[in-house]
Steps between C-alpha positions, in 0.01 A plus 500: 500500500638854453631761760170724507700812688168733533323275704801395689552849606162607563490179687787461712583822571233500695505176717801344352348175449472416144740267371514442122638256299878620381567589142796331501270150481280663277760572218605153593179360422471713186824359356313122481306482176324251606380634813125563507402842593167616739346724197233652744605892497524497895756618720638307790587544843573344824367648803611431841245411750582307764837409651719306217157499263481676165174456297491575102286794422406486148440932309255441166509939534191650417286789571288575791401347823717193608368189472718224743433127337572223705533123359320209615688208666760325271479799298750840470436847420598342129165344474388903415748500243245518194228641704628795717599740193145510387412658782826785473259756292315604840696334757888488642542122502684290769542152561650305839655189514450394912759344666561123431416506135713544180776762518416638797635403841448130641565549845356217788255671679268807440225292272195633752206738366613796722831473371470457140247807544726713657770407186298623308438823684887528487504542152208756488769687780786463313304602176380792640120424382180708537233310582567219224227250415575135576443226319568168564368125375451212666688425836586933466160563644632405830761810479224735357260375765777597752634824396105628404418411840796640698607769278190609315650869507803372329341389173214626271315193379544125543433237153451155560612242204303178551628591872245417766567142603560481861737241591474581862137599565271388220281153638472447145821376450445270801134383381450134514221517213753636270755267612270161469422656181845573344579147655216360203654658196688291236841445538575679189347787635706535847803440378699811461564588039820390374684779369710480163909537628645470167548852424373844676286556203314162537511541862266813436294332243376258718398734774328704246303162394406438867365884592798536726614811388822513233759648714814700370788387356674687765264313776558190392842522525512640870339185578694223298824473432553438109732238350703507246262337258236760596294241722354625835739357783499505870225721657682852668251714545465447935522156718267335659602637848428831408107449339453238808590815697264738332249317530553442859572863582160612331284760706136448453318764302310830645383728250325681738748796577618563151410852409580526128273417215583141383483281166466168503485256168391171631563210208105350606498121416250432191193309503588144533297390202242542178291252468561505124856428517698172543755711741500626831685812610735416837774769610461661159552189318295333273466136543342192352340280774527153458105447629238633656656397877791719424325763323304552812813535718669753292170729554441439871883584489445841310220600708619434838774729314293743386342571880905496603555801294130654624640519827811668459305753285242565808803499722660763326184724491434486843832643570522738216143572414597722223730264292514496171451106356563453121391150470721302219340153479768260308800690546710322668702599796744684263230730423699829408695234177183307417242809505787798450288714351196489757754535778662767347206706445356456837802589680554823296171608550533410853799722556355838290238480734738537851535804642 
């Protein structure tokens, strides 16, 4: 990456704890032909924010109010690689890589909600931000959650990306119907899809088949390493330590004191089935059941499902009664790469309209 010397000195000069990747390696790089390159028009820097922990701060530029995105778990700020610049024409676009993940900082400890929020808030600190919007997908709605609730005065809206599970407060994810009922679907069917390794650009083919969202080039290579041969090697994204941490250091979820408008896209499972068609819709798959028995499963499945997602919508009304839900049935979890353009319009809209 290259020595970006503006932002180092508006940076550093004021906290001193930026550290960027050298030009020295940089040229280095450069001097490999065969090195591949990030193209994504960011800059890059490393902020310090904890003692001996540097997280990669991703700058897509950009007009306008900040917007802060924060990746999902397994993912890095790279995962915003293709979508963050489309939002530069009204918006000043960051991304964070938290600690544990890609090139930032893997340290042992410091994998708890309150402390991955208050990373974050070290960034908006060191970044000198006005009362940035956050964004965040999946697992990230435990950080926005936090920092909405603590430090409501801090930010100026809050947008959730497929965001509201609640690992450590939702029953539904505890809910022995569902449970009994996931325990009845085919085999084919709860068994995680095989992904294509043979090259990065199958690799993204074959989440693009399976609505999982085609990630970056750039992504997919902060999470595999890539041989030789182009195949998709060993996995180097995080360990397993670190997401077994995560999820044991989540907080449960209270809306109730956030005091900024907030967005949230929710990817709504589809209706399990038309009685026209030989398929059944599961997790945003279509499927062919083998007879009626198993055809029945798969819709008992999607509805117990479909009442799962019901109550995390109701739960996040109560606490924010003035929420904003854009419904995106079929999306995926990946919501902002499968429906881009949906996501993109409701989040500009959503931040013209913030005072």
């Amino acid at each position: 990456m290259r020595w970006h010397a503006s932002l180092t000195k508006r940076i550093s000069a004021a906290l001193g704890v930026i550290v960027m990747r050298t030009w020295l390696a940089s040229v280095a790089s450069a001097q490999d032909p065969g090195e591949w390159r990030d193209p994504s028009k960011h800059k890059v820097a490393f902020i310090t924010v904890d003692q001996d922990v540097q997280l990669e701060v991703l700058d897509w530029g950009g007009s306008g109010r900040a917007v802060v995105l924060l990746a999902g778990s397994g993912n890095t700020a790279h995962v915003f690689d293709d979508f963050a610049p489309k939002l530069t024409d009204c918006c000043h676009v960051y991304g964070i890589t938290r600690r544990g993940f890609g090139s930032s900082s893997h340290p042992p400890t410091g994998y708890d909600d309150q402390r991955l929020a208050d990373d974050a808030l070290k960034v908006l600190d060191a970044l000198h931000l006005d009362h940035p919007v956050l964004a965040g997908h999946s697992m990230a709605g435990g950080e926005l959650t936090t920092i909405g609730r603590q430090h409501s005065e801090r930010i100026s809206g809050l947008i959730y990306l497929d965001a509201t599970t609640d690992p450590a407060g939702d029953p539904s994810m505890r809910d022995p119907e569902f449970v009994a009922a996931e325990k009845k679907l085919p085999d084919a069917l709860r068994q995680p899809l095989a992904m294509d390794r043979s090259s990065v650009g199958a690799f993204q083919a074959s989440r693009g088949r399976a609505n999982l969202g085609v990630f970056p080039e750039s992504e997919v290579r902060q999470a595999f390493a890539v041989l030789p041969d182009g195949r998709l090697g060993q996995y180097i994204g995080s360990s397993r330590d670190i997401n077994d941490a995560i999820g044991r250091g989540q907080i449960k979820r209270d809306y109730s004191n956030i005091r900024v408008p907030v967005l949230a896209f929710i990817n709504y499972p589809r209706p399990p089935a038309d009685p026209r068609s030989s398929t059944v819709i599961v997790d945003d798959r279509e499927y062919q059941p083998v007879d009626d028995d198993e055809r029945a499963a798969i819709i008992a499945y999607t509805g117990v499902e479909r009442r799962r997602f019901d109550q995390r919508i109701a739960t996040l009304k109560r606490g924010l009664p003035s929420v904003r839900i854009v419904e995106l049935p079929g999306a995926g979890h990946y919501l902002f790469l499968n429906r881009e353009a949906e996501v993109l319009s409701g989040m500009h809209s959503f931040v013209m309209t913030l005072k």
